[in-house]
VMD Tcl script that draws the C-alpha trace (Angstrom):
set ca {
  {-25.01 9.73 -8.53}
  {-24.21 8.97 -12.33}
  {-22.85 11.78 -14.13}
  {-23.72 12.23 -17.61}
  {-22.19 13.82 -20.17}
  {-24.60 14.43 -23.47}
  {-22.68 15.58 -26.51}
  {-24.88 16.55 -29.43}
  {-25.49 19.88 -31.50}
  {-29.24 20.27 -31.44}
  {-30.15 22.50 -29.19}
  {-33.79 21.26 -27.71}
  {-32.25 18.41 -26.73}
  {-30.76 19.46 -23.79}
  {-33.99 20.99 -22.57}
  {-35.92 17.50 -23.81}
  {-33.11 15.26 -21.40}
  {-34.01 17.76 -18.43}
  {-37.48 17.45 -18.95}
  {-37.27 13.50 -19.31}
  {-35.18 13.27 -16.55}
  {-36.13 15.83 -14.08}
  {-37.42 13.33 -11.10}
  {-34.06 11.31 -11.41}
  {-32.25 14.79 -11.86}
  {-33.97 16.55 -8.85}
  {-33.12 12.95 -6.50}
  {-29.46 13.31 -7.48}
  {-29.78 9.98 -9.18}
  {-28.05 11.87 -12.58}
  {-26.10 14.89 -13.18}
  {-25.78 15.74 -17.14}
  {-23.11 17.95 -18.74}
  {-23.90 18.94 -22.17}
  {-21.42 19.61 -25.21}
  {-22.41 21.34 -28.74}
  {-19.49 19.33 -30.66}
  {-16.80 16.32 -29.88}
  {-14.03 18.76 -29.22}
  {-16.21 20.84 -26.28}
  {-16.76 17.54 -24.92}
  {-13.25 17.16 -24.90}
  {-12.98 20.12 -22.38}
  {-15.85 18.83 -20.67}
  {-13.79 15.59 -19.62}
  {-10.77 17.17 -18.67}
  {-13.29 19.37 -16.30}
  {-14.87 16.52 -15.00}
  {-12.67 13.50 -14.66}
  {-15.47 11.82 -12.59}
  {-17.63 11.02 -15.27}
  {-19.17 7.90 -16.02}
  {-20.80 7.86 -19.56}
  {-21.23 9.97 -22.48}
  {-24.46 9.95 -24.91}
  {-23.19 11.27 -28.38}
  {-24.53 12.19 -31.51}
  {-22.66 10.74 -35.16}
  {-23.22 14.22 -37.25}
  {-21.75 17.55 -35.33}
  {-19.44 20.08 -36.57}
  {-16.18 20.84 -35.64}
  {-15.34 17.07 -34.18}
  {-17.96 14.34 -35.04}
  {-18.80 11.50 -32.72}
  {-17.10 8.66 -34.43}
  {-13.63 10.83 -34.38}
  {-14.98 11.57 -30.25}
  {-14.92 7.92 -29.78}
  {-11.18 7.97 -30.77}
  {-10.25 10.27 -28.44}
  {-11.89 8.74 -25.51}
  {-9.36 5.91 -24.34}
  {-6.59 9.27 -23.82}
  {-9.47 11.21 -22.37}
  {-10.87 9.16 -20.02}
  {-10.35 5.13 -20.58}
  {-13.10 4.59 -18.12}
  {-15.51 6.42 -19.65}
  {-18.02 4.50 -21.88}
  {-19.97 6.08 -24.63}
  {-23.86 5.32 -26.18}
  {-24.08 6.55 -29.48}
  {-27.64 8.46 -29.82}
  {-27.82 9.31 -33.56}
  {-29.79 8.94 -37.00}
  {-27.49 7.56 -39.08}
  {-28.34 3.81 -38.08}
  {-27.10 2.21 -41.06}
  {-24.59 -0.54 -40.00}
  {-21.70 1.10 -41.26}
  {-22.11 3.65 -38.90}
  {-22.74 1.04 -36.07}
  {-19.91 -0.90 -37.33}
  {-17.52 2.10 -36.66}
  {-18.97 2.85 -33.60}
  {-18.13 -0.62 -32.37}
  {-14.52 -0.71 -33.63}
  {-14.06 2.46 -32.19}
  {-15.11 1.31 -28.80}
  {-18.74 2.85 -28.28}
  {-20.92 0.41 -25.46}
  {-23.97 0.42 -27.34}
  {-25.80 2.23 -29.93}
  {-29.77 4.27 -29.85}
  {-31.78 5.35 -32.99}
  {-33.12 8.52 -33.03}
  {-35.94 9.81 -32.32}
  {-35.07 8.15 -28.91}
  {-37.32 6.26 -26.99}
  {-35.99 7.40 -23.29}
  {-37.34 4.96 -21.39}
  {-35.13 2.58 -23.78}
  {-32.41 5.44 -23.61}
  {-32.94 4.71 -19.40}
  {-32.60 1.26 -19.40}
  {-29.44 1.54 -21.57}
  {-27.84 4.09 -19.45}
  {-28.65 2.21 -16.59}
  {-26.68 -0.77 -18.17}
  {-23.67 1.25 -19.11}
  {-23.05 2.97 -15.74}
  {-23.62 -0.54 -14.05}
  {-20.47 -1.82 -16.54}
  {-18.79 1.24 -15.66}
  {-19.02 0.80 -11.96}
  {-17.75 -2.58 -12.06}
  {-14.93 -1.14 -14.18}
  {-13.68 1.50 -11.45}
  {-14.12 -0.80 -8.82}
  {-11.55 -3.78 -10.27}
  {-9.09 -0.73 -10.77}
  {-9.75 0.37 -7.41}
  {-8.98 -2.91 -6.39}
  {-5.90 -3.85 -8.49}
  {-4.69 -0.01 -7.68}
  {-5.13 -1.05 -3.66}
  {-3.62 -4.72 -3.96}
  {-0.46 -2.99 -5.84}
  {-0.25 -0.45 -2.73}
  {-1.15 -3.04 -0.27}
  {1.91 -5.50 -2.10}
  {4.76 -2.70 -1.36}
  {4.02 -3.60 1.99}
  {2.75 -7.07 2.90}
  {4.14 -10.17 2.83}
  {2.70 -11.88 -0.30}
  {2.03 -15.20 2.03}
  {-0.07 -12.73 4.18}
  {-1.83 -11.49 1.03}
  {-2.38 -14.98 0.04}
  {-3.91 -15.92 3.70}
  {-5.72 -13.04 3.41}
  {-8.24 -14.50 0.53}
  {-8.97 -16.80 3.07}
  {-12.12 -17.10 5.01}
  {-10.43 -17.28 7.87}
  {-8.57 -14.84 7.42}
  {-11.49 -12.23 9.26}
  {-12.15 -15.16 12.26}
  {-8.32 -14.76 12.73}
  {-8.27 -10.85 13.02}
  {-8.90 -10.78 17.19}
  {-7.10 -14.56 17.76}
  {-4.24 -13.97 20.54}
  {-1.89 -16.50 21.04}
  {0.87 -17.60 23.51}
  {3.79 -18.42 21.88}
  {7.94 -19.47 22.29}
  {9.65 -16.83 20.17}
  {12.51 -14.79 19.31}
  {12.77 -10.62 19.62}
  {15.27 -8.58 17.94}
  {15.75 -5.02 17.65}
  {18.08 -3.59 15.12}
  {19.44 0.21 15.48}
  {20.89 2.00 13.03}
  {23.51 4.09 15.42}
  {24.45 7.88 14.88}
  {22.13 8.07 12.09}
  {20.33 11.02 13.74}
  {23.36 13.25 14.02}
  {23.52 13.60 9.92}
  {19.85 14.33 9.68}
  {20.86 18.33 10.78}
  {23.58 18.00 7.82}
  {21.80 16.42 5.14}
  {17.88 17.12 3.26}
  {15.53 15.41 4.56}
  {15.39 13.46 1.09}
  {18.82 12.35 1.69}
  {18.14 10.98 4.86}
  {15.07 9.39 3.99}
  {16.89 7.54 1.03}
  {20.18 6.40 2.96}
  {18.27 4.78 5.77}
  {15.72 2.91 3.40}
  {18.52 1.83 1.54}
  {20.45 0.34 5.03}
  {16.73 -0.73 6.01}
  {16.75 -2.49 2.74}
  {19.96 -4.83 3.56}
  {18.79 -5.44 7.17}
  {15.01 -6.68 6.10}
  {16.91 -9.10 3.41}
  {18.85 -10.62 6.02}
  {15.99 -11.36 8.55}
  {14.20 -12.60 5.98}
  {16.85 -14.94 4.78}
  {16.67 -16.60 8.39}
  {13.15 -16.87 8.35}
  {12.07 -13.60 10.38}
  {9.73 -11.15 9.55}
  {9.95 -7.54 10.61}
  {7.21 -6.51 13.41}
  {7.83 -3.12 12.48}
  {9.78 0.07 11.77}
  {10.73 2.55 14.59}
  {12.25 5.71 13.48}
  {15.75 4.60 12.54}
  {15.43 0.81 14.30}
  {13.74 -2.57 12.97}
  {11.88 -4.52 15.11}
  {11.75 -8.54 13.99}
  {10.54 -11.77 15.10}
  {11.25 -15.42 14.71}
  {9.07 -18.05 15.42}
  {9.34 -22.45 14.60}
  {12.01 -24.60 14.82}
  {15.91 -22.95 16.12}
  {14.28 -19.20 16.30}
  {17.20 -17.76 18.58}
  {19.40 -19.03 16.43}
  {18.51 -17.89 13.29}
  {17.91 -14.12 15.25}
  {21.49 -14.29 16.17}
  {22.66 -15.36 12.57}
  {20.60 -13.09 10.69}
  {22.33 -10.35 13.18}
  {25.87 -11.73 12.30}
  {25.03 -11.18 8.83}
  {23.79 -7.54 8.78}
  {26.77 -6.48 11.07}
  {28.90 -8.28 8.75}
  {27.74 -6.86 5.37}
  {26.93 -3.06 7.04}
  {31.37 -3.31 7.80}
  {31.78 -3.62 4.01}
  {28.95 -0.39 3.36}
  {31.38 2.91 2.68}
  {31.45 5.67 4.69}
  {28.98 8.56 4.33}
  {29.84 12.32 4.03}
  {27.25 14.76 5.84}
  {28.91 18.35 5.57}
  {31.65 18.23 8.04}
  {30.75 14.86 9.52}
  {31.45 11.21 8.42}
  {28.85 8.53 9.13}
  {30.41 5.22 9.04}
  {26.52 2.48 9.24}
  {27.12 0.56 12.38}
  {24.19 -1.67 13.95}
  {23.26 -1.83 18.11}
  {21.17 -5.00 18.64}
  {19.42 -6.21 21.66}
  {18.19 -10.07 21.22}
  {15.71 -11.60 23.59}
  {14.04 -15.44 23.63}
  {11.50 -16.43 25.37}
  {7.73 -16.35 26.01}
  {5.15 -13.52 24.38}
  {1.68 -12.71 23.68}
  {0.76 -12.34 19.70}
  {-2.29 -10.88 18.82}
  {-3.83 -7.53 17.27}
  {-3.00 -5.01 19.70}
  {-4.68 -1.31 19.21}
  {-7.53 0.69 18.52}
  {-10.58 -1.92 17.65}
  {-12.67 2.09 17.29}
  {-10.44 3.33 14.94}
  {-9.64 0.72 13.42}
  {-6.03 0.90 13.59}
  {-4.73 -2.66 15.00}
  {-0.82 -3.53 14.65}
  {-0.61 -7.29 14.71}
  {2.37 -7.82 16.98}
  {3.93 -8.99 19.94}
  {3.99 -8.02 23.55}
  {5.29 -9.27 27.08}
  {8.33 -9.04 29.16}
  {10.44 -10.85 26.96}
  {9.88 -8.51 24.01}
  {10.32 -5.51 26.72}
  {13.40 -6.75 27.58}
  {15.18 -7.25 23.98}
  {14.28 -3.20 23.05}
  {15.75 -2.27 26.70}
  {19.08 -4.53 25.17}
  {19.11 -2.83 22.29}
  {19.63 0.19 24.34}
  {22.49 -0.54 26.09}
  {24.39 -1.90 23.19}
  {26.75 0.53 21.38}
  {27.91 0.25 17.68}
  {28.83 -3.36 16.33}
  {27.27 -4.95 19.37}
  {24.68 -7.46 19.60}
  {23.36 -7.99 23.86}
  {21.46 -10.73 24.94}
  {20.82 -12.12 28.42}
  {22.89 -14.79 30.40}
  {19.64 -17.13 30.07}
  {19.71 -16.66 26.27}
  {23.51 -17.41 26.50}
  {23.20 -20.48 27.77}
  {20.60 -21.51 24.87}
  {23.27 -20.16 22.18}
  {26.87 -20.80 23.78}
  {27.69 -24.31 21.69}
  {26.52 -22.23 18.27}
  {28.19 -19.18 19.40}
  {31.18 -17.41 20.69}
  {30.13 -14.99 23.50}
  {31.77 -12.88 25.63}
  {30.64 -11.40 28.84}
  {29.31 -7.86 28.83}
  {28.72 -6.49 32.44}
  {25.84 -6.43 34.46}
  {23.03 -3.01 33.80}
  {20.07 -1.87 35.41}
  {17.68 -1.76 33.23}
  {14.14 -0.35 33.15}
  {11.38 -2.28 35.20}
  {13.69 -5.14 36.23}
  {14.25 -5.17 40.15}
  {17.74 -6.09 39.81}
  {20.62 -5.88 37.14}
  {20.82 -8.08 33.95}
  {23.75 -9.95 33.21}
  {24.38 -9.59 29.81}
  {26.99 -11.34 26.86}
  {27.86 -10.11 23.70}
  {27.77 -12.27 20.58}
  {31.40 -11.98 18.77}
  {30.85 -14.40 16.36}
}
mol new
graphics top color blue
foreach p $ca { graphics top sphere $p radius 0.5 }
foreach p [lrange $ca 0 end-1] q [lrange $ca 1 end] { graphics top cylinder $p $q radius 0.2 }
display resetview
């Protein structure tokens, strides 16, 4: 439904419109709002921010319609306006123009003309909200997509590709910020929020920096993943770096408690499903990745205390001529019939 907003100071008008207009009135196809003077319609835009064009008149008291037409890019920039008047002399359609009216109707007004030209200026309108919808949603959508993915995502393929699964040679790692939930009591929420996006922020630019993405955020951990050519060892170097530069972050005061940002990491290589994996009904679906392998890197994670970054005794023999491991005991660990060997990564 259009909504309508007529601004002009003879009275019978308004009844005229209505009668005109009733079928498309009573079928919800319009919905006028009528104004006596430029400053009531004004108020009348404030009060309805959804509307979609305004029919004015030139000559009307208080505010005219060329001073209106002024107003109308602070009022409402999306709003367009017909001008509907008497006065068709062409400096009067001149100023209208300038002043940014759509079109402009000689009165007495032929409605089915008036129609056609409404008709045109909502369908300009329309096209109007919906690129600022657009540009509004591609800004949001920006904050948080890779610009690569936005770029694939103008593909055609891009829908095909939605429900493709794939087996693939990868790299998991899972990134905990440790202790950060014994400030949260101490500090507003705000706080909290603020410091962990701003540790979150020098983690993501160190995975990326090795080529990784991040899978997704879980409460105070990161989950990443590297795929192509020498994934585990970019994981374990992108790692490296975020313990390194989180040792050089100062130490944070919570009321009677000091929070010094440490990292736990659990990194596992190996085999894993990609794919959408969710809801298809609700259309909620997290593209991601699943399997044993990726299992095994969060249960890694788990075990490893502050400063520590796990992975397997398979993975360490992949890693040991880039890195300097040590051994870290054997755990039981969840859904694996007997203990893991693990190795810490020193350096």
């Amino acid at each position: 439904m259009a909504k309508i907003l007529v601004v002009d100071d003879e009275a019978d008008l308004e009844v005229l419109v209505k009668q005109k207009f009733r079928r498309k009135i009573r079928e919800n196809e319009y919905e006028f709002i009528f104004a006596q003077n430029g400053e009531e319609a004004l108020q009348k835009i404030k009060e309805h921010p959804d509307l979609d064009i305004i029919l004015s008149d030139i000559n009307m008291p208080v505010m005219d319609g060329l001073t209106l037409l002024t107003h109308l890019p602070d009022a409402n920039p999306t709003v367009k306006a017909v001008v509907v008047s008497a006065y068709g002399d062409m400096q009067n359609i001149r100023t209208a123009m300038n002043r940014g009216a759509f079109d402009f109707i000689m009165k007495p007004v032929d409605f089915d003309d008036l129609d056609v030209t409404m008709q045109k200026t909502i369908s300009y309108v329309r096209q109007l909200q919906d690129t600022l919808r657009a540009i509004k949603e591609n800004n949001i959508l920006k904050m948080y997509v890779d610009e690569n993915v936005l770029n694939f995502m103008t593909h055609k393929e891009f829908e095909g590709s939605l429900m493709k699964n794939e087996l693939l040679e990868a790299t998991v790692m899972f990134v905990d910020v440790c202790g950060f939930t014994a400030i949260t009591e101490h500090v507003p929420a705000n706080t909290v929020v603020n410091l962990l996006n701003g540790l979150f922020d020098k983690i993501v630019k160190e995975i990326i920096a090795q080529g990784g993405h991040v899978d997704k955020f879980m409460g105070d951990a990161i989950m990443a993943v590297f795929r192509g050519e020498f994934h585990l060892d970019r994981a374990i170097d992108a790692a490296l770096a975020v313990r390194e530069q989180l040792s050089n972050e100062p130490e944070i005061q919570a009321g009677d408690k000091i929070f010094k940002p440490t990292i736990a990491v659990g990194i596992n290589s190996g085999e894993m499903v990609s794919g959408n994996i969710g809801s298809v009904s609700l259309r909620r679906l997290d593209y991601t990745v699943i399997g044993d392998s990726v299992n095994l890197a969060q249960r890694l994670q788990s075990i490893a205390t502050g400063g520590q970054i796990i992975i397997t005794e398979d993975v360490y023999h992949k890693a040991k001529e880039s890195f300097q491991c040590k051994e870290n005991g054997e755990f039981t660990l969840k859904n694996k019939l007997k203990p893991v060997i693990t190795y810490e990564v020193v350096e």
